[in-house]
N, C-alpha and C positions, 0 to 999 in steps of 0.2 A: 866486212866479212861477207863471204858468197854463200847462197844456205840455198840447197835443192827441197823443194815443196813438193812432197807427192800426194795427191786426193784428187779423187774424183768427183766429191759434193762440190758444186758449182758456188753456192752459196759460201761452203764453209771456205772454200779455196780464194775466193773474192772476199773474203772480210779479212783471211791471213795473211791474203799476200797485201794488202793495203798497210793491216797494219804492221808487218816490219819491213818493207820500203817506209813507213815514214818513222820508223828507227833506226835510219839510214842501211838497213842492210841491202846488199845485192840479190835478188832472189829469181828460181828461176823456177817454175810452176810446172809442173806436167800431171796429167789427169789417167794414168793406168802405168802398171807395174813394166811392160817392155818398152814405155819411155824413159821410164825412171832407170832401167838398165843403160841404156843408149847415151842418158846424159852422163851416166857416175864413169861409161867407158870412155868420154869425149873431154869432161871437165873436171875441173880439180873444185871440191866441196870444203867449206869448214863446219859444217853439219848438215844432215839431211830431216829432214819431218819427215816425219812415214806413216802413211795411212794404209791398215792391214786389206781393208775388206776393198779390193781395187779389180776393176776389170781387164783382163789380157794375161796377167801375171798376178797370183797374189804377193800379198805385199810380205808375209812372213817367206814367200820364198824369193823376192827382192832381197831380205835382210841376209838370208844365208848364202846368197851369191856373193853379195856384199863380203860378208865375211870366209866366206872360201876363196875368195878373190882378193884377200890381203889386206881391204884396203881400211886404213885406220879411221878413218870418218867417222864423229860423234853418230846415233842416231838416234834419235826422239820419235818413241813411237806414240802414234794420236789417231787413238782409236775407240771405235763405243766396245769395242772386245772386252767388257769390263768381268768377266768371272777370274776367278785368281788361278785356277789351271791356264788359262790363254795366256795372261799376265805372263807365269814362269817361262811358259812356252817361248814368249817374246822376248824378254829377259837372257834366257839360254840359248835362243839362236844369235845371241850378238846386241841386242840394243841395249844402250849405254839410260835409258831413260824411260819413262812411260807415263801416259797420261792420257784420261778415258775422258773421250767425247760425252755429254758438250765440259768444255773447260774453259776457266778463267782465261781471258787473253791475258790478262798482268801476269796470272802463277807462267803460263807459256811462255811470257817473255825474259822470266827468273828461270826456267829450268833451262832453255834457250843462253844464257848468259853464265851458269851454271856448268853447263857443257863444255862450253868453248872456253873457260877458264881450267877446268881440266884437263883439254884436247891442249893447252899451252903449258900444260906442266906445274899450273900456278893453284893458289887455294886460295891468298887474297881477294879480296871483291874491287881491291881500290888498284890498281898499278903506278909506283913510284918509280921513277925516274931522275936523280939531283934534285935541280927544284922542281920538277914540271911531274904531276899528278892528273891520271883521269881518274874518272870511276864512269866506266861501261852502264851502269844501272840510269844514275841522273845524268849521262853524259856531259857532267862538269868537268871542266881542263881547268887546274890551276899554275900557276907558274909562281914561285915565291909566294904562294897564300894568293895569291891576287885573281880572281875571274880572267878567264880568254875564251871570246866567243871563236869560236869555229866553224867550218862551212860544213855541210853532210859529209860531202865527199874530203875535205879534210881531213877531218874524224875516220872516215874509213880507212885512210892510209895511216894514219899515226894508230888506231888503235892494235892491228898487227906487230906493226914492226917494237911497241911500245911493250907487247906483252911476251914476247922471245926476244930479249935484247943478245943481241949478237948475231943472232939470225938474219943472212943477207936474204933480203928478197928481191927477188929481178924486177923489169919494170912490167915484162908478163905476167907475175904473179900478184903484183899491186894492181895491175887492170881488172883480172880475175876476182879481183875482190870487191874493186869499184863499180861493174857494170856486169849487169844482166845482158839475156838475148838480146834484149828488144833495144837496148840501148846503144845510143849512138858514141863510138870512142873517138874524141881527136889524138893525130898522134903524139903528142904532147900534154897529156892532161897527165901522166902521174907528176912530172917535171914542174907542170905550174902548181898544184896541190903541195908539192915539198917545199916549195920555193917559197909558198905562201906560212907554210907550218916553218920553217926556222926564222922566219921575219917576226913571227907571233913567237914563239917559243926558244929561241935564239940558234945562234947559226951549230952549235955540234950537237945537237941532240939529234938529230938524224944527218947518218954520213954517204957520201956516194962510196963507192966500191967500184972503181971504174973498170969499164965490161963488164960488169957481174949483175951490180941493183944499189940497194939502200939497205942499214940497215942503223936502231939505234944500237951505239956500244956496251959491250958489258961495262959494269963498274967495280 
């Protein structure tokens, strides 16, 4: 999953984006409100963090662009704006979430999981599939009851197509999920990640869709 970071505390912005790159997510950092416009107009998001009090653009009129501009995107607001007027404020222009600085990384990374389990239509916390089970929270994959380790980037492509089964996604939209700016893409990394996940988890639980992407089947 790709998750746009918007803050300007240097501090708080380097301890979050650490920690969900090492919960494999894709993430992409920017430090004021007319970057964070620039990224959500160039890239496709599976949720944003949004910090209100931002310089160039505030971040509550980030959230209303956002949403006069259509776009469905979970948004998690994280901010010290802790009075409960601000709260609604934040609430009613469109964010899907809120939570006042400073705050738990763990509660952050359940409301974080939280979202994008909603943003999939889904209420479960575990995603079933035949025999093969994640659960997002301890990132265990079972297959038949049995443990299967997997790679980050594994995990980031099955956990997608695993929680909208039927849902074809291309191989630009599985990269988008896989790698940040910064990151280096070969053109072949969604192809070897699949290739790798139906050897571990058997060969139809993710199908090609040729010209189109991947996608796992409904059941």
């Amino acid at each position: 999953m790709r998750l746009l970071l918007v803050e300007d505390d240097m501090m708080i912005g380097e301890a979050v984006l650490d920690l969900l790159r090492a919960e494999t997510y894709a993430v992409d950092w920017v430090r004021d409100g007319k970057m964070a416009e620039s990224a959500l107009a160039t890239g496709e998001y599976d949720l944003v963090l949004l910090d209100l009090g931002l310089p160039g653009k505030d971040g509550l009129e980030v959230l209303r662009g956002i949403r006069a501009g259509k776009l469905r995107v979970p948004v998690l607001v994280a901010t010290a704006r802790d009075a409960v007027p601000q709260r609604i404020e934040g609430l009613d222009a469109g964010a899907d979430d809120y939570i006042v600085k400073p705050y738990d990384l763990d509660e952050l990374l359940a409301r974080i999981r939280a979202l994008l389990r909603r943003s999939a239509g889904r209420a479960e916390p575990v995603y079933e599939y035949q025999n093969v089970s994640i659960n997002p929270a301890s990132r265990e994959v079972l297959v038949d009851g049995q443990p299967v380790l997997l790679s980050a980037r594994e995990w980031a492509v099955l956990e997608p197509l695993l929680a909208r089964p039927g849902l074809i996604l291309s191989r630009a939209q599985l990269e988008e999920k896989l790698f940040s700016w910064k990151d280096e893409v070969s053109s072949n990394a969604v192809e070897v990640y699949v290739h790798g996940l139906r050897k571990k988890l058997g060969a139809g639980v993710i199908q090609n869709v040729r010209g189109v992407g991947y996608l796992v089947p409904k059941v």
